[in-house]
N, C-alpha and C positions, 0 to 999 in steps of 0.2 A: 208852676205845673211840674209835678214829677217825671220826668223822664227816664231817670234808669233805676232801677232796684237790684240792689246787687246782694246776694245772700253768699256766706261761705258753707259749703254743704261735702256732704259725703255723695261720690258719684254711684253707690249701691243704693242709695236712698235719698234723690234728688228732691230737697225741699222745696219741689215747687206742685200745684195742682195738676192732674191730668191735662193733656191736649192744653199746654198754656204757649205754646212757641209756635210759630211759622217754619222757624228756621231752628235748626238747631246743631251744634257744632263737637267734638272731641277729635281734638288731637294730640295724639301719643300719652294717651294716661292710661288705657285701660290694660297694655302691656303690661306695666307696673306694678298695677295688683297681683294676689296672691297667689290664685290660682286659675284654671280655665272656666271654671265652675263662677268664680267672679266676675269674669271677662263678662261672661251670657248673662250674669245679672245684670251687670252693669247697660249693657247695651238693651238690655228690657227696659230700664227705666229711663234709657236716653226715649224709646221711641213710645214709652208712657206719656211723656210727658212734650211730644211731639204731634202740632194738631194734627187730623185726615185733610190732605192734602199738601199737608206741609215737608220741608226736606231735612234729613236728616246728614250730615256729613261728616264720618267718620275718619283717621288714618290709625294703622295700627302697625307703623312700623314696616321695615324689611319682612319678605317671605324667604328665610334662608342666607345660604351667601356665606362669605368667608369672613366680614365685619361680624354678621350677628351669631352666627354659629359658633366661630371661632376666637376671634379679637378679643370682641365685646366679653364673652365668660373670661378670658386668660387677664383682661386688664381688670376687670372686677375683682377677680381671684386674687391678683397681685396686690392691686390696692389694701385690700380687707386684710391681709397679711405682710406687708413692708410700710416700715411706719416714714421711712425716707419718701417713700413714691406717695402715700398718702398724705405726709407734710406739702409736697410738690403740689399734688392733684387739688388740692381744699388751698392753697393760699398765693399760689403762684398768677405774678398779676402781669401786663401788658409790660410792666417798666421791666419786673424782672426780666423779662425776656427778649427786651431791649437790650440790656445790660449783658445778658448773656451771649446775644450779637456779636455785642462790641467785644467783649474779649475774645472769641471765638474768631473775629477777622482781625484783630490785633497781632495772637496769638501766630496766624497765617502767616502777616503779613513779618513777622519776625521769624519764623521759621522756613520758611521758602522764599523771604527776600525779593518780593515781590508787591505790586499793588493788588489788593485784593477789596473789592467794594460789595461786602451783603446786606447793607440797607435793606434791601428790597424783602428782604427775609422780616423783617418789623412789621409790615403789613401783613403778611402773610400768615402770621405767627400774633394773632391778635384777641381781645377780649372774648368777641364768639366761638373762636374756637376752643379757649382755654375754658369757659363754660359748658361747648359742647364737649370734652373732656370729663369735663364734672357728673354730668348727664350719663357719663358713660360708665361712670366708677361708681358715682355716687349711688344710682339706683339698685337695688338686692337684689331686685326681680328683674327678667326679662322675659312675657308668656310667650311661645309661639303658636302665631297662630294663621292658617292656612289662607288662600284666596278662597278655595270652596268653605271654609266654616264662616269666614266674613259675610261672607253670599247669602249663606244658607241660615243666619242667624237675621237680614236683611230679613228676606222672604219667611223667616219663622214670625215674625214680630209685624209682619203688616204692609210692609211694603215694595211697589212693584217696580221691577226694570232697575237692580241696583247696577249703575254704571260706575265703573272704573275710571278714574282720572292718571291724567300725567301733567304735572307742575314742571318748568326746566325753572329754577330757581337759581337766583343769581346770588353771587356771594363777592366778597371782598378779601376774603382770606386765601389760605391752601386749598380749601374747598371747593372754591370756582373751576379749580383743573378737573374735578372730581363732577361735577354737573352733570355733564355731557352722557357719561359714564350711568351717573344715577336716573335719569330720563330718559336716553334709550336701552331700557335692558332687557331688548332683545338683542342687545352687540354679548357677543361671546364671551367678551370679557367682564363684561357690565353684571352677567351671569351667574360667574364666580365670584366678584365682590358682593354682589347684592341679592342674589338668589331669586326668585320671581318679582323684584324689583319691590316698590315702595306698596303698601295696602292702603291706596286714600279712595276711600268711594264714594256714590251720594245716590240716594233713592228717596223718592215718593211718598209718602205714607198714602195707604187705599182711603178713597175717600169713603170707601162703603162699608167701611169697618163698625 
């Protein structure tokens, strides 16, 4: 018995039938795309292809904030022109930066004659992060796009009561510091890094459509 059929498709033009999901899911792609004008396709056809009654769950990324406004264009920027930091960005692996560690507390520990122990820096400083790295440079595009057009794009296409979520996700790296921060951003500071925090939501589809 078949159990899963997996197609590789375009998400402007989701190769699957009308109303053929219960459940239906995108996270962080529709940013990506080209323009806003894409974005609204895109999200037609997620809830095309989503049955009446069923959920749709979308994230679209930070609303704002000093990462997305700020960082995120300046490290793209850099990327696409230093071919140093792009060599870095595209190839640099967990051991390299292990290595880089160790010379880095060597280097201490000969220059200020002292013991110096950053292990701890090797975990911290690991695969998902150097991925989300990638994530960051690598993609051209970044769309912004508001909590009201999220909503309003919900309720354009059919469905009712789109509720807003908050995930505290756990991490293993640098990032777990960062959590706290990313989850409650209604703290002041959460504010300035992240701007109206994370867009992950999920609504309904009307069943009377």
């Amino acid at each position: 018995m078949e159990c899963v059929n997996l197609k590789s498709g375009n998400i402007l033009s989701i190769p699957y039938e009308d109303e053929s999901f219960d459940f239906v899911a995108c996270h962080g792609v529709m940013v990506h795309l080209n323009n806003y004008a894409e974005v609204e396709q895109a999200f037609k056809e997620l809830a095309r292809v989503t049955k009446p009654g069923g959920m749709l769950y979308t994230v679209l990324g930070e609303e704002g904030g000093i990462w997305r406004d700020c960082l995120y264009p300046a490290l793209r920027n850099y990327y696409l022109n230093n071919e140093d930091f792009k060599d870095f960005v595209d190839h640099t692996t967990p051991q390299d930066v292990a290595e880089i560690v160790d010379f880095v507390q060597n280097e201490m520990v000969t220059r200020e004659e002292e013991s110096v122990d950053l292990g701890f820096l090797k975990s911290l400083l690991d695969l998902d992060l150097l991925v989300t790295l990638q994530n960051i440079c690598q993609a051209p595009v970044r769309i912004p796009v508001s909590e009201e057009q999220h909503i309003e794009m919900y309720t354009r296409n059919g469905f009712c009561s789109p509720r807003r979520l908050r995930r505290y996700i756990k991490r293993k790296n640098i990032r777990r510091y960062f959590s706290p921060l990313h989850y409650n951003y209604d703290h002041y500071l959460s504010r300035l890094m992240y701007g109206g925090g994370c867009l992950e939501f999920i609504a309904r589809k009307d069943d009377d459509l």
